[in-house]
C-alpha positions, 0 to 999 in steps of 0.5 A, a space after each residue: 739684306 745679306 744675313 749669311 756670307 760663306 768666304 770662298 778662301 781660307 787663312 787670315 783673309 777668311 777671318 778678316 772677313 768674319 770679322 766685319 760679318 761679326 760686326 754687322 751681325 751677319 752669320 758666317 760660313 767657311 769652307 775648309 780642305 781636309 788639310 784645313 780640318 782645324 784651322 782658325 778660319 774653321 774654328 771662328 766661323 759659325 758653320 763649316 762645309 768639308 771641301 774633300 781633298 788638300 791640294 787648292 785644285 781639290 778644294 778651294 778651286 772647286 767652284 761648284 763645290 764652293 757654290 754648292 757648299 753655300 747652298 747647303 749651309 743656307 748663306 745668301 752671298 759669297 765674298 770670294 777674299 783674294 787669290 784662288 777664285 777671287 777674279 774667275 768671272 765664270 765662278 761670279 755667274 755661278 755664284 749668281 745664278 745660283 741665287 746668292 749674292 756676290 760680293 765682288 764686281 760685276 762678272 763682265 768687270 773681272 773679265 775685262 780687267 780679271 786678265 791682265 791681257 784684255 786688260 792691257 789692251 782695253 787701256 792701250 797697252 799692248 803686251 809682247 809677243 812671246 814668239 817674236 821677243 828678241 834680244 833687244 827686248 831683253 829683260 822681260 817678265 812673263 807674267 800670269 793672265 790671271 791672279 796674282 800675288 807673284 804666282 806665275 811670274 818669272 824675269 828673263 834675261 836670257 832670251 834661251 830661257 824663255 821658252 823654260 820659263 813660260 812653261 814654268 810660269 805656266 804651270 804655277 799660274 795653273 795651280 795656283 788660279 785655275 788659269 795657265 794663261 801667260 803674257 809676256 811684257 817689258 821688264 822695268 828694273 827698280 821702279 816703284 810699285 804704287 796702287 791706287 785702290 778704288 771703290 764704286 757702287 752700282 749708282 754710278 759713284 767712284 772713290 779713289 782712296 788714295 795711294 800705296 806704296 808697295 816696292 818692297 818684294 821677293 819674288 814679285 810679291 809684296 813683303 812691306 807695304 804702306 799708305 800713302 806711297 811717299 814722295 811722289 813727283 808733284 802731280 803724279 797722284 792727282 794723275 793716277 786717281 784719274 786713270 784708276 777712276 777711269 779705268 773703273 768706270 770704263 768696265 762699269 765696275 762695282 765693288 773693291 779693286 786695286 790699279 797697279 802701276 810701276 812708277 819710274 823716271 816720273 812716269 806711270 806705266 799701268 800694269 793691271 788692275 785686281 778686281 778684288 780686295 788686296 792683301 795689303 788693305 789694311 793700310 789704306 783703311 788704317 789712313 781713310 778709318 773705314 772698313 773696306 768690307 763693310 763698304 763692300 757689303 753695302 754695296 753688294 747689298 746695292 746701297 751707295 756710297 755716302 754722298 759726301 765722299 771718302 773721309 779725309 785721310 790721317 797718318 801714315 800706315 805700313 804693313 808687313 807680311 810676316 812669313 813661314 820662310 828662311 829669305 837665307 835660304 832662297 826664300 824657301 817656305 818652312 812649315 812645322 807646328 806654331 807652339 806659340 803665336 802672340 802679338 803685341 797690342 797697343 794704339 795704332 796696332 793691328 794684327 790680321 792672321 790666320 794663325 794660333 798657338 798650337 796650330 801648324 803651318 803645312 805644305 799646301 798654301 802660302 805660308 803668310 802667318 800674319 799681316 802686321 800693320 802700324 798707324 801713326 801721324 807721321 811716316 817715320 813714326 809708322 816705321 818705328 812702331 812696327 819694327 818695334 811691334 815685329 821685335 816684340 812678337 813671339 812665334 815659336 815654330 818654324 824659321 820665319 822672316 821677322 829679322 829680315 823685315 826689322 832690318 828693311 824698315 830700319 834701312 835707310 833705302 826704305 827709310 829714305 823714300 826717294 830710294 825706294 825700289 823693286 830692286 831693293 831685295 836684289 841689293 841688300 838681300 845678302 847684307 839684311 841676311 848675314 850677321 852684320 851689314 852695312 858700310 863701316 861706321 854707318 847707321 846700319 852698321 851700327 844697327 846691324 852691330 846692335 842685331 849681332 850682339 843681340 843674336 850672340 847675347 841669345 846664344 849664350 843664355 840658351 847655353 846657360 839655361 841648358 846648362 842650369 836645367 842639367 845642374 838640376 836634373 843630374 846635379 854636378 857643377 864646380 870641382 876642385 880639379 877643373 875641368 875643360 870647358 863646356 861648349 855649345 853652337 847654335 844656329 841663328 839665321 845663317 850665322 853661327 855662334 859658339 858659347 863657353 862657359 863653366 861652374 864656379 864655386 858659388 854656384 853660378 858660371 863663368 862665360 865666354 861670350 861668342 866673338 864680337 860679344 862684349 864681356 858677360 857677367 852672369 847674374 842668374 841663371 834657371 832653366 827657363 830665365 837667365 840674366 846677363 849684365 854687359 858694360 854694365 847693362 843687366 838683361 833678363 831673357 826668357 828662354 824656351 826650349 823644345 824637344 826637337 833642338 830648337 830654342 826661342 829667347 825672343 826674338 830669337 830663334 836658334 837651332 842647337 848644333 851638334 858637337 858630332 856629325 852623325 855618320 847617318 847624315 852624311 851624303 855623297 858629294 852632289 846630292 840634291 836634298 828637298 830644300 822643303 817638303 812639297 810635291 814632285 810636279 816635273 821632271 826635266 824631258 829626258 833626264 835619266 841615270 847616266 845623263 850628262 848635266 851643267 851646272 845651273 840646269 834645272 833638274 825638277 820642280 818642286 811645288 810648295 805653298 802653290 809656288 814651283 821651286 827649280 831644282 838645278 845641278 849643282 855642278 857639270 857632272 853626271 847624273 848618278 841617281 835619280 830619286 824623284 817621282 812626279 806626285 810623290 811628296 817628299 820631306 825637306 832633305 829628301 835625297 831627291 838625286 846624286 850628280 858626280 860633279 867632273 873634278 874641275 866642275 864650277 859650283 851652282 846653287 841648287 834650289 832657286 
């Protein structure tokens, strides 16, 4: 019997898996890099080990430190959770030959499917050659050998770049998973991503728990997920349960694991399979009600399956990751204090997270502060409550990318589950992330009408709350000689809304409401609660607000403008700002002071929260400056270098 488990992993997974320990009444271990000294992964285990360092290449993918690290704190079995070591077949020896137990599958498994190339070829997939990749083969996807969660992956449609972009995916690959093996396969645009997630145990039983649906991505990696993936072509899932079965049986596998496939014109094309517990797990054991790591325990502990099978599955289930990024912004992370974290509750809800009031989002690891998961009977009504639940979340902290998941559930080519498709961000990213999206006289416009309102209506009870903590603490209000009107900006997402208003002899304000607003009344208003009334409708909005300019009225965030531009802030034409704190990991062979640039040529890299952001000029010009120095962190708007673009130059965005 396991009576100690050490999570060989950090954040939400690493609580996910203390939680079913707790359960069991198994103790539980963690370990922690000096970056995650405090964590809640720390805070909730019953014994921590220091693992020195920051980077994941320090610490979490240390596998002796790991191995040693559970030695020393006396567990008797390591479950790996997902990402870092999870499907490093020389880390599962060590695990084992250090007497522990792991709980994951047989070594020999991760190797022949760990790799999506053996992978691929155990099946009869053959990947591309990266030497003989032609344009007729164009678009492609190299991809990384190892991990996965959209690490070290990069679509090529310029055969040019692929050199550039094998080394990039190279390096990411490295960083993230130990492991900088690439591949190189064909490039299938807006099919759909569907999984199959199995479960053996080593007596020779196989489960497959039915589908997931998991289209929705940015970057190649999962935003919105659910079980079961809808309106599959008849016959298609009976189909996949038995090449995933297969699959397992063909590697003599044992544990958790999960067969991707990329779903187009009604046929099925395998992708990989990951041997170890996926984020997106939740969903399936919302639909079977079991526990996924319970399961995984048992049968690390060498019992079977039950017998009877699986549990008949109920509902429907989807999952949102909801992330400390700006998807406006090229999906770049955020990080900063979270003053304030909480989750509604209620049936059919369930929130996995590694995050709490107080604690703070940093530059190292990826920046998912929660996994938010709704179950009910139908689809449809699964939709509905998450979106639901996602709106009534308070975080108070960085920019997050809760308005971008509320709108993709209430889009109707999600809603729609035959119009579901990887290119889904592709086509209505700019649409989700603007003020107002949707063809005229739509549902979505409608809703996105509904968004803009909600936004502007924010605005002004920031403006007034501001104004009535004024009032208190330097008196004043209305006169009789009036006075110009006061003003105020804030930003909210990409959209900007300016709020006016001015005392009035009773006490109170009279407002002009940001453009498209209707008229406003002002009921009540205090420093931390204003009360609005629109068309006759009265709202209370809490509002808090913080030193550094931002303001919540949730679900809001908004960020004070200021009415003058500092002259300090001000920079030369072409420079390239840190679009993120991170670290300097390359610069482009050759690049000096002086050197001649097109727009679009990538410039650096930055890596932040173990993925590489390019850095490109902005336009053709000169590189005049050249600030960054590989291994130096920098701040988000660092002055990284200064290109004097030529006077008849076109523009390209410089971060991607």
């Amino acid at each position: 019997m396991i009576t100690s488990v050490l999570v060989a992993n950090r954040g939400e997974i690493a609580c996910r898996v203390f939680r079913t320990c707790r359960d069991l009444g198994i103790a539980t271990v963690a370990v922690f890099s000096d970056a995650d000294a405090d964590a809640l992964h720390v805070r909730e285990a019953d014994a921590a080990v220091r693992l020195p360092g920051a980077t994941p290449a320090e610490t979490y993918l240390r596998g002796d430190l790991v191995v040693a690290a559970a030695l020393a704190a006396g567990a008797d079995a390591v479950h790996p959770g997902y990402g870092f070591l999870s499907e490093n077949a020389a880390f599962a020896r060590a695990v084992t030959e250090a007497g522990l137990v792991w709980i994951g599958p047989p070594p020999a498994a991760i190797e022949a499917m760990a790799s999506k190339t053996r992978a691929k070829e155990l099946l009869g997939v053959a990947p591309l050659s990266a030497a003989e990749v032609t344009e007729a083969d164009l678009p492609v996807l190299v991809k990384a050998a190892a991990g996965g969660g959209g690490r070290g992956m990069r679509i090529v449609r310029e055969l040019q770049a692929l050199e550039g972009e094998l080394a990039a995916a190279s390096a990411e690959a490295l960083s993230a998973f130990g492991d900088g093996e690439v591949f190189v396969e064909p490039y299938v645009e807006n099919g759909r991503h569907v999984e199959v997630q199995v479960l053996a145990d080593a007596h020779g039983a196989v489960w497959t728990l039915g589908t997931r649906d998991c289209s929705l991505q940015r970057r190649h990696q999962k935003v919105i997920e659910e079980a079961p993936a809808p309106g599959l072509p008849p016959g298609l899932a009976e189909s996949l349960y038995e090449r995933s079965a297969a699959a397992a049986k063909a590697v003599g596998y044992v544990g958790a694991g999960t067969v991707e496939f990329l779903v187009a014109d009604g046929r099925a094309h395998f992708l990989e399979m990951n041997t170890r517990l996926q984020v997106e797990h939740p969903v399936t054991e919302e639909v079977y009600g079991i526990d996924l790591v319970a399961l995984q325990l048992a049968v690390a502990e060498g019992r079977p399956l039950p017998a009877v099978g699986p549990p008949e599955p109920r509902g429907h289930a989807v999952e949102a990751r909801l992330y400390a990024e700006d998807p406006a912004g090229g999906w770049t992370p955020q990080t900063g204090p979270l003053r304030v974290v909480e989750f509604p509750a209620g049936p059919g809800v369930r929130v996995d997270s590694g995050y709490a009031s107080g604690d703070a989002v940093g530059v190292h690891y990826d920046a998912m502060l929660a996994k938010v998961v709704a179950h009910a009977p139908t689809r449809a009504e699964a939709v509905r409550k998450l979106a639901r639940v996602l709106e009534r979340t308070r975080l108070h902290g960085p920019a997050i990318n809760r308005d971008l998941l509320v709108g993709s559930l209430r889009h109707p080519d999600f809603t729609d589950p035959t119009r579901l498709g990887t290119g889904f961000y592709d086509v209505h990213l700019d649409a989700l992330t603007s003020a107002a999206s949707g063809p005229s006289g739509s549902a979505q416009s409608a809703q996105s009408a509904q968004s803009a309102e909600s936004a502007g209506l924010a605005a002004v009870a920031a403006a007034l709350a501001e104004a009535a903590a004024n009032r208190g603490r330097f008196g004043g209000g209305w006169r009789n000689l009036r006075s110009q009107d006061e003003s105020r900006t804030y930003g909210i997402g990409s959209a900007t809304h300016e709020v006016r208003y001015r005392p009035t002899r009773e006490g109170g304000y009279e407002v002009t409401a940001p453009a498209g607003i209707a008229p406003v009344t002002v009921v009540a208003a205090a420093p931390d609660r204003v009360r609005l009334e629109v068309a006759g409708v009265v709202r209370d909005f809490d509002v808090t607000r913080y030193p550094d300019g931002v303001v919540h009225v949730d679900p809001h965030r908004l960020t004070a403008r200021p009415r003058f531009t500092d002259p300090a802030e001000q920079r030369a034409p072409g420079s390239l700002l840190a679009p993120m704190p991170g670290t300097v990991v390359r610069v482009a062979e050759g690049l000096a002071d002086g050197a001649r640039v097109e727009a679009g040529q990538p410039l650096l890299w930055l890596e932040a929260m173990k993925m590489e952001h390019r850095v490109v000029a902005p336009a053709a010009g000169t590189l005049t400056a050249l600030h960054a120095v590989v291994g130096r962190q920098v701040e988000v708007g660092a002055l990284l270098a200064v290109v004097q673009p030529d006077d008849t130059s076109s523009s390209a965005d410089s971060s991607s």
